[in-house]
C-alpha positions, 0 to 999 in steps of 0.5 A: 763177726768180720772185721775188714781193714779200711782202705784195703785195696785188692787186685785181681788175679782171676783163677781159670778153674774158681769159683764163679762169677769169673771177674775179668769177664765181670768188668774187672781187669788187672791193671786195677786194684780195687777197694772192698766194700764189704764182705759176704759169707754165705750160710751154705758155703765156706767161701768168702765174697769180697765186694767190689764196685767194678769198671762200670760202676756195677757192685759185685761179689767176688770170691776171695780166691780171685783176689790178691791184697794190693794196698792199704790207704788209711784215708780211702776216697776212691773204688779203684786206682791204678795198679801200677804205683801200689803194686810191690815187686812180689806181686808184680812178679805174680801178675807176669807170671799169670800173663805167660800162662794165659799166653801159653794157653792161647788167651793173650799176648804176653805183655811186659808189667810197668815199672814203677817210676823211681 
């Protein structure tokens, strides 16, 4: 049995060679931390599926390799949130890091991570 913490929130940082299907062409982005609903392991595989509700209110199965933990919320009422106000500086570190190497390949334009407010 799996057991998943309430009102855990993940964000997503897609990997160029994981595990398909690719979330940022799925309605995901990654200015978004989104909640997961379930978990689902299939019998024939050793990967573990995160379910998510994406940007168009569409449920789907995520490979937990695409995903990085955001927050936690002990009284969840929503999907998905903004990214910005829950993100720490270890993964908004992370986040600028994969906008230099999709740049240096060519897929966008490097752009700088908001700041929390203080």
């Amino acid at each position: 049995m799996v057991t998943i913490e309430t009102g855990l929130y993940v964000r997503i940082q897609q990997l160029h060679d994981g595990p398909k299907p690719y979330p940022l062409q799925s309605g995901f982005n990654a200015q978004t931390a989104y909640r997961v609903l379930g978990l689902h392991t299939p019998s024939e595989t050793a990967e573990a599926y995160l379910i998510l509700s994406n940007d168009r209110d569409e449920l789907w199965f995520i490979s937990n390799k695409h995903v990085r933990t955001a927050s936690l919320n002990p009284t969840p009422a929503d999907f998905r949130r903004p990214l910005e106000p829950l993100t720490s500086p270890v993964a908004q570190a992370a986040q600028t890091q994969t906008t230099v190497k999709e740049a240096r390949r060519g897929r966008t334009a490097p752009q700088p991570v908001p700041q929390p407010a203080l």
